[in-house]
C-alpha positions in Angstrom: -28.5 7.8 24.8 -25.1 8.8 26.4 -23.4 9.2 23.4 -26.0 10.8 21.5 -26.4 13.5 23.5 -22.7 13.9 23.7 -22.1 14.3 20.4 -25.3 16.8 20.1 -22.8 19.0 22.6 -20.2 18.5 20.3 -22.1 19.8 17.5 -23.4 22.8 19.5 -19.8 23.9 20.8 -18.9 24.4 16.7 -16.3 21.4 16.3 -16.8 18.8 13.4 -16.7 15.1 14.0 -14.8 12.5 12.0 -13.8 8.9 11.7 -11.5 7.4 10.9 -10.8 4.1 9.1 -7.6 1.5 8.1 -8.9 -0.7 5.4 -7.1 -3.3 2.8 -3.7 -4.7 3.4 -1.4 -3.0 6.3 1.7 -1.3 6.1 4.1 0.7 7.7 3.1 4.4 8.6 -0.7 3.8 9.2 -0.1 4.7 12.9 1.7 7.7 11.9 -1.3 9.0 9.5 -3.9 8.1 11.9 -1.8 10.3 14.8 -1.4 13.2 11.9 -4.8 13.3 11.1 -6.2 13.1 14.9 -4.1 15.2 16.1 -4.0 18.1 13.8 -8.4 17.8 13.8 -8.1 17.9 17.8 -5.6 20.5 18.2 -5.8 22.9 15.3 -9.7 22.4 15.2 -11.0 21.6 17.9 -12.3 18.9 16.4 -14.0 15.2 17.9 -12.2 12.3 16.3 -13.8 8.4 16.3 -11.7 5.4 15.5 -13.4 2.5 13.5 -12.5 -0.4 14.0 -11.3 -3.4 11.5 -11.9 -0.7 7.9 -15.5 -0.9 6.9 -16.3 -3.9 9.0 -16.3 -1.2 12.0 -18.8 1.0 10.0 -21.1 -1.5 8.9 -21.4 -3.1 12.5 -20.8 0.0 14.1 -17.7 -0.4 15.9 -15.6 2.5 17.1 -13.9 4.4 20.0 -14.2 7.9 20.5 -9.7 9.2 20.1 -8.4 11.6 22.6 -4.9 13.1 21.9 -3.3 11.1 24.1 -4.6 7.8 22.2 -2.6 9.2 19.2 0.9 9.9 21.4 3.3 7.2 21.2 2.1 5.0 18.5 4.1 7.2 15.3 7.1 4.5 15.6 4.7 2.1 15.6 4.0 -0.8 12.8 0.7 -2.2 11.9 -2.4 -0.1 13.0 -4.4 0.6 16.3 -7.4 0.2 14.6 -7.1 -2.8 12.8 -7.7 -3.7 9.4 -9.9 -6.2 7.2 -10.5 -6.6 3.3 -14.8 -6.1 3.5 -15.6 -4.8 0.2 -19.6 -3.0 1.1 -20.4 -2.6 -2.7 -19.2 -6.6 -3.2 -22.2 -7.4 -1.5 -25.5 -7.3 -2.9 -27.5 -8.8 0.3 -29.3 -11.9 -1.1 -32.0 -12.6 1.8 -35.2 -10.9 1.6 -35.3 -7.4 3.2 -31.3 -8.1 4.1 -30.3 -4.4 4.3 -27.6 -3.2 1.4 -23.9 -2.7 3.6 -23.8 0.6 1.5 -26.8 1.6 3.6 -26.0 -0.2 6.5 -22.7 2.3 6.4 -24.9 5.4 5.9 -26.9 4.4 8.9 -24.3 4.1 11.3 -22.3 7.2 10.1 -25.4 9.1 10.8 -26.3 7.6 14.1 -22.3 8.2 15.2 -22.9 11.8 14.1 -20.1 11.9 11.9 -18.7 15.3 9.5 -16.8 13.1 7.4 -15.1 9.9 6.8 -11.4 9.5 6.3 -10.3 6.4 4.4 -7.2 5.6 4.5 -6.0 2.6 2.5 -5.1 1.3 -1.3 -6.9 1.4 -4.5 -9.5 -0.8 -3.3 -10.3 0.8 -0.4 -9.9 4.2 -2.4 -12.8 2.8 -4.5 -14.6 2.3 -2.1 -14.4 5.7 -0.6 -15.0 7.0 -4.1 -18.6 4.8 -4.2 -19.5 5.9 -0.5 -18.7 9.6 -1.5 -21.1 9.0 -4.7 -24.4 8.1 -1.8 -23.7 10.9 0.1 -21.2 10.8 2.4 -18.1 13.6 3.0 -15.0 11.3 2.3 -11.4 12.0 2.3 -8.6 9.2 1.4 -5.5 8.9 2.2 -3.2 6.9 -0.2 -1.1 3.8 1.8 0.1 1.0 0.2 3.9 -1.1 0.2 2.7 -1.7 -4.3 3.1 2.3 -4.7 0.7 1.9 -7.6 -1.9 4.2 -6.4 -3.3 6.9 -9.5 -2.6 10.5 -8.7 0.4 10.7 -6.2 3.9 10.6 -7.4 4.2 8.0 -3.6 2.0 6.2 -1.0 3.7 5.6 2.4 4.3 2.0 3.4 6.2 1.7 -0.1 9.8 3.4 0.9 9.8 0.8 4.2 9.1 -2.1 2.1 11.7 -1.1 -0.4 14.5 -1.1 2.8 13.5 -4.3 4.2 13.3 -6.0 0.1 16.8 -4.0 -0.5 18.2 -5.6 2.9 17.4 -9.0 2.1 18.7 -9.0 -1.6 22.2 -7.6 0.3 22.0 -10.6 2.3 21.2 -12.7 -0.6 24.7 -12.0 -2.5 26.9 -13.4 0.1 25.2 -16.6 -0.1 25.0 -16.4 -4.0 28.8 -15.6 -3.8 29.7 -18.2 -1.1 27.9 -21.4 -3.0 28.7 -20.0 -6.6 24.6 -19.8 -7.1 21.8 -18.1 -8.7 19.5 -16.5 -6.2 16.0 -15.5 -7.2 13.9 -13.3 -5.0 10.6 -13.0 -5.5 8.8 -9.6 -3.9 5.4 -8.2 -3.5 3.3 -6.9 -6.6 0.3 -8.5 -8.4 -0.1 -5.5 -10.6 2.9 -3.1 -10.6 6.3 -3.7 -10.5 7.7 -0.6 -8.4 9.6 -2.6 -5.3 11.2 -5.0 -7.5 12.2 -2.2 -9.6 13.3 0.2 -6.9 14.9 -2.5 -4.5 16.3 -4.9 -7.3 18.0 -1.2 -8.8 19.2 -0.7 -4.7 20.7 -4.4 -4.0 22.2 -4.7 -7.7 20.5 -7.3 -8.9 21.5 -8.6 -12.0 17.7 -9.3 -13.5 14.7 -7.5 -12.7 11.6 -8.9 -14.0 8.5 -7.3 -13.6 4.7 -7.9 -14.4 4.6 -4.1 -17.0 7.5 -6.1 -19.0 6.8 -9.5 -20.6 9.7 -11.8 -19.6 11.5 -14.4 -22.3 12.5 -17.6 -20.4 15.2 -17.9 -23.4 16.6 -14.0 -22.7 16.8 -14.9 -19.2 18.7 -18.2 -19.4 21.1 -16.7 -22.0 21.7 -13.5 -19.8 22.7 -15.9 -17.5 24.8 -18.4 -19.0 27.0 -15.1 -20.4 27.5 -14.1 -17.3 28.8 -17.1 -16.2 30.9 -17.7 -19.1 32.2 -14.1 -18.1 33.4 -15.8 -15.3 30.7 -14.0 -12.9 30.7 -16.2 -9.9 26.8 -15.8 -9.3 23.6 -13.7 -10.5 20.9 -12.1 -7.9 17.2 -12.3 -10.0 14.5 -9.9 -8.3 11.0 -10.8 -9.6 7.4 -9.2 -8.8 5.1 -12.0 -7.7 2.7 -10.9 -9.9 4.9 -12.0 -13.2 3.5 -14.5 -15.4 3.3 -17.9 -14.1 2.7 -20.9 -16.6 3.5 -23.4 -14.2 1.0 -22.5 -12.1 3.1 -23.6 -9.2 3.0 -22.1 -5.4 5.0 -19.4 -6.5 6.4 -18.0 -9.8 10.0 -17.6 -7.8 9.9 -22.0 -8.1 9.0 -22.1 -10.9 11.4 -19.7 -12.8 14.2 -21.1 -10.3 13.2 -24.5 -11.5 13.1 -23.4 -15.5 16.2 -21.6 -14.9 18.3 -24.5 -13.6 16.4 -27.1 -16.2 17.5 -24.3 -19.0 21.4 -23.6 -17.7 22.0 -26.5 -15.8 23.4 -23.5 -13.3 22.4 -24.1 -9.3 19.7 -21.6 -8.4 17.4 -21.2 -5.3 14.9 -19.0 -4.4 13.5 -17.4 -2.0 10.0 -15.7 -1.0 10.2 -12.3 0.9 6.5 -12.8 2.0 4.6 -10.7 4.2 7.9 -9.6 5.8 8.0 -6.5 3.5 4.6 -5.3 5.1 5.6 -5.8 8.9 7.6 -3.5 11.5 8.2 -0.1 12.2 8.2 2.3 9.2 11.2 4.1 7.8 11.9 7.6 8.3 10.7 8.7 5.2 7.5 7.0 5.7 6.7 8.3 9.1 7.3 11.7 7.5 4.8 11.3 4.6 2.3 9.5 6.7 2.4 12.7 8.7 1.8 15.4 6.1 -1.0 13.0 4.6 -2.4 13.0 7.9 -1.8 16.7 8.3 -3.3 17.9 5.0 -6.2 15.7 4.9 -7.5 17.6 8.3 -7.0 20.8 6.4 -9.2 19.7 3.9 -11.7 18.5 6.1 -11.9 22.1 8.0 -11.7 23.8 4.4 -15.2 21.0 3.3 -12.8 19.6 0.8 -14.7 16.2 0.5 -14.9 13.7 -1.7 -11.2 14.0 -2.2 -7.4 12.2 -1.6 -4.5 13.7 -0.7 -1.8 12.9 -2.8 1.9 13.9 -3.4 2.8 15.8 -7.0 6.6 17.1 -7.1 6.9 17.1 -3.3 3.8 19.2 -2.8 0.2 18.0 -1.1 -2.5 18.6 -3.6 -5.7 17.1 -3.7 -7.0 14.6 -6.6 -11.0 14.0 -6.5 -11.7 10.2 -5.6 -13.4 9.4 -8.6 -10.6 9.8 -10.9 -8.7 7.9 -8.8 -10.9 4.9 -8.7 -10.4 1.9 -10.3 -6.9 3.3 -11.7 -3.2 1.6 -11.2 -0.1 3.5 -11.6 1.7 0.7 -13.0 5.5 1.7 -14.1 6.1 1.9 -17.6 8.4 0.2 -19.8 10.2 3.5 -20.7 10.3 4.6 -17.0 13.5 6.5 -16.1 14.6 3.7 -14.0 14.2 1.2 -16.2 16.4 2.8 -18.9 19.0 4.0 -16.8 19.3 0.1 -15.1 19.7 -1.1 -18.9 22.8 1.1 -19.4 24.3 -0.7 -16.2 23.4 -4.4 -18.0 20.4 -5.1 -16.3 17.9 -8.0 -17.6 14.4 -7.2 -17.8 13.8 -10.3 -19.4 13.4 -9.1 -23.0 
């Protein structure tokens, strides 16, 4: 009853009340759009901000902390996120026990009864879906595009993606003094199930010799005789990048053992590889990130002042615009085989595998 009436005191002073959610994988620069969001809605609005907890786990069990501006100081360095984070998918689950409450209406509930304005989302594509289907019953939703794959629809970046690109590009650095040392091919396999764009980005960075990516169907055969040349060209060693999410006939534990495997049965050349992991999500995030975290967060409380729901903020030739949810939904920005990059690594000899 405490609460309730304090947030009918809220309503009567004029500010607007708003929640805000982490959802789907984590990655650097959540903190930092989390603190730009509060803290713009709290001192530029006068607004009451709430914290859910664990994405839409927090909404549907209603879950939260009210945010005060000093909650949000401090944590902009910061990796991972001060709200936590799960994978719960609301429109997944249909509720099979008789009179089991839909989550969709569970989430409607509880937004309600917390006495929210509007809902900010911040996450990937599914969580971005997600937001689009909650916007679609009712709600005032406004996402915020994070993700290390960079293949969210509608923005030219997603923070998290530039930090994960530093700490693939660092590791592939490493990689060539051990290639070099031991005479060796060393295969690195990164994140990506759908989209290519760190591989890409960090295999172009380190110099790696082959980039193969999931947009670009690989040849085992190109790759083993782009290897052998360069051996014969008395090349001492060849760095591979791969996107995990590259085709995998052997089914194996990851696609970097098997193509190491096929490329050593193929070329008879040592090769080893080596899985980056979930390395490229943790730690602080990068300059660049914290900055476009920021003017995510920033922008999206404009928009929620201005009743500009049912929106993302996105990034379009280094400009904040807004892109309504629903065209965003269920879209990947995948990158293209004729993609700038792409060409322009060809020119320097790079193997995309076909």
């Amino acid at each position: 009853m405490f609460i309730l009436n304090k947030i009918n005191m809220a309503k009567k002073s004029g500010g607007m009340r708003i929640g805000i959610l982490t959802a789907g994988g984590d990655c650097p620069g959540l903190n930092a759009a989390i603190r730009g969001v509060g803290k713009t809605a709290i001192m530029n609005y006068g607004m009451q901000v709430v914290g859910i907890s664990d994405g839409f786990s927090g909404l549907i069990n209603k879950e939260y902390q009210e945010l005060s501006e000093r909650d949000l100081s401090g944590i902009l360095t910061l990796g991972g996120t001060i709200l936590g984070t799960s994978r719960e998918k609301p429109f997944k689950s249909k509720g099979k026990k008789k009179n089991e409450i839909r989550k969709p209406d569970l989430i409607k509930e509880h937004y309600d009864q917390m006495g929210l304005d509007c809902l900010v989302c911040i996450g990937g594509n599914g969580t971005l879906k997600t937001a689009s289907l909650l916007a679609k019953e009712g709600l005032n939703v406004v996402g915020i595009p994070k993700t290390i794959d960079n293949d969210v629809w509608g923005t030219d970046l997603t923070f998290g993606f530039d930090s994960a690109v530093n700490i693939a590009t660092e590791a592939i650095d490493r990689l060539h003094s051990t290639a070099n040392s031991h005479k060796r091919i060393m295969l690195i396999e990164l994140m990506g199930h759908n989209a290519g764009w760190i591989a890409l980005y960090a295999g172009i960075a380190g110099g790696g010799d082959a980039i193969i990516i999931p947009e670009i169907p690989y040849n085992e055969d190109k790759i083993a005789e782009y290897l052998v040349q360069r051996a014969e060209q008395q090349k001492p060693y060849s760095i591979v990048v791969v996107a995990e999410g590259i085709r995998n006939p052997g089914k194996e534990r990851s696609v970097a053992h098997y193509l190491s495997n096929r490329i050593y049965e193929m070329t008879g050349l040592e090769t080893r590889e080596t899985v980056l992991g979930y390395i490229q999500r943790g730690g602080s995030p990068s300059p660049m990130d914290r900055v476009l975290a920021t003017r995510y967060g920033t922008a999206t409380a404009d928009m929620i002042a201005k009743k500009n729901f049912g929106n993302m903020v996105a990034l379009k030739n280094d400009k904040i615009i807004s892109v309504p949810l629903d065209e965003v939904a269920g879209k990947l920005k995948l990158v293209e085989p004729d993609n700038p990059l792409v060409l322009q690594a060809r020119k320097l000899g790079t193997c995309f595998g076909n």
